[in-house]
C-alpha positions in Angstrom: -3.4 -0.7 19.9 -4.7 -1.7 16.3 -2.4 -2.0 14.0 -0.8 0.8 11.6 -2.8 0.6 7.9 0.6 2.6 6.2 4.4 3.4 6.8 5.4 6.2 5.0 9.0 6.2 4.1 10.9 9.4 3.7 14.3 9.3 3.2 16.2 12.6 3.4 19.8 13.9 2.7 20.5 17.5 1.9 16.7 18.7 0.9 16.4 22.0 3.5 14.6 23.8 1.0 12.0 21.5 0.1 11.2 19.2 3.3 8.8 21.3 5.2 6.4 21.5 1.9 7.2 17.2 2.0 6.6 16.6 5.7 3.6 19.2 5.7 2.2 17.2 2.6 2.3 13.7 4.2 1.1 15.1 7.9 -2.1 17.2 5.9 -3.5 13.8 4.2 -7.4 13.0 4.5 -5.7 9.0 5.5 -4.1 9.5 9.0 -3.9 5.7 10.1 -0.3 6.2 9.2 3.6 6.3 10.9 6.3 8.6 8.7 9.4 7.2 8.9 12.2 9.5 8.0 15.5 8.2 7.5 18.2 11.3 8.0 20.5 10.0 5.6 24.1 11.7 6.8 22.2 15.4 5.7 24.8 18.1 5.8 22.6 21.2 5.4 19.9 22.4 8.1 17.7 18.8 7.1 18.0 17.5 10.6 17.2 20.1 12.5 14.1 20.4 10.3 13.6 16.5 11.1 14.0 17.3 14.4 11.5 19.9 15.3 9.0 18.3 12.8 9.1 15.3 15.2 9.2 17.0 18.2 5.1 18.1 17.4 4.0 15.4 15.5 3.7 12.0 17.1 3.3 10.4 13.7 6.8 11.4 12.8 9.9 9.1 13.8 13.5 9.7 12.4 16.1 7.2 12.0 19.7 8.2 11.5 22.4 6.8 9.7 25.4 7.7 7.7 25.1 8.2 4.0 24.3 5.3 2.1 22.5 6.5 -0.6 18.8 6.8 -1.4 18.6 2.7 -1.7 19.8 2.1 1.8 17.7 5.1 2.9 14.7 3.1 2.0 15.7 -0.2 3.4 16.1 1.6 6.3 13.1 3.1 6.8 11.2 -0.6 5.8 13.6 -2.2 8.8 11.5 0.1 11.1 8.1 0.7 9.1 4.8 -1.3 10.9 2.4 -0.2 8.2 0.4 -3.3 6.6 1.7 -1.4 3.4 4.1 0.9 2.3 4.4 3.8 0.4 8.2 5.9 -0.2 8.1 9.9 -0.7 10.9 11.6 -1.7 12.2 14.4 0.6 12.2 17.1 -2.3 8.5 16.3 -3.6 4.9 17.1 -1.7 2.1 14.8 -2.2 -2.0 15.4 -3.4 -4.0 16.0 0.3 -6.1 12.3 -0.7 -3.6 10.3 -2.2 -3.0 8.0 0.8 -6.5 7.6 0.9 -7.1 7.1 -2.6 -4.3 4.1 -3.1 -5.2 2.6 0.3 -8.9 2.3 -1.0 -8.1 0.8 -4.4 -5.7 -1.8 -2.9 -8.3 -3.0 -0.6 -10.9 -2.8 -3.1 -9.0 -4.8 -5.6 -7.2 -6.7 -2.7 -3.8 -5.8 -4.5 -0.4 -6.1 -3.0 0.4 -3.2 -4.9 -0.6 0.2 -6.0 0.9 3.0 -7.5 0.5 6.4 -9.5 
């Protein structure tokens, strides 16, 4: 198995209303050599059932549970279990561009950078 180009970190607590649009925005990207790691962070509202069936169609998606820690902790939890040769963190209540993966893998190979953002 080669190994996974980017870890996408998600973590999530309390964001029912806006998670599908998330998880539907990181699954629909033009750059699929990717894992999305979402990180249930003690949700008390319908987000982990949403996790749940999300994962239960797409491979790509693996959830990690843990009691509330906070969005910090969230994220250190998700890089525990991330593979990817880089990283990238979405929060739960935003939706990414279709070729943004793509576009930010590309320039960090191009420029060889350890890190890209936008």
């Amino acid at each position: 198995m080669s190994e996974i180009k980017l870890s996408v970190i998600i973590p999530v607590y309390n964001v029912q209303d806006f998670l599908p649009a998330c998880l539907d925005s990181v699954l629909n990207q033009s750059f699929q050599d990717m894992e999305i790691i979402a990180v249930n962070d003690g949700t008390t509202d319908e987000s982990g059932e949403i996790l749940a069936s999300y994962a239960g169609k797409h491979e790509k998606i693996k959830v990690i549970e843990q009691q509330n820690a906070g969005l910090s902790a969230a994220r250190n939890t998700g890089l525990d279990h991330s593979k990817g040769t880089y990283i990238a963190f979405v929060d739960s209540d935003d939706f990414v561009h279709q070729s943004m993966f793509e576009t930010l893998y590309k320039e960090a190979i191009a420029s060889d950078a350890d890190i890209v953002k936008c």
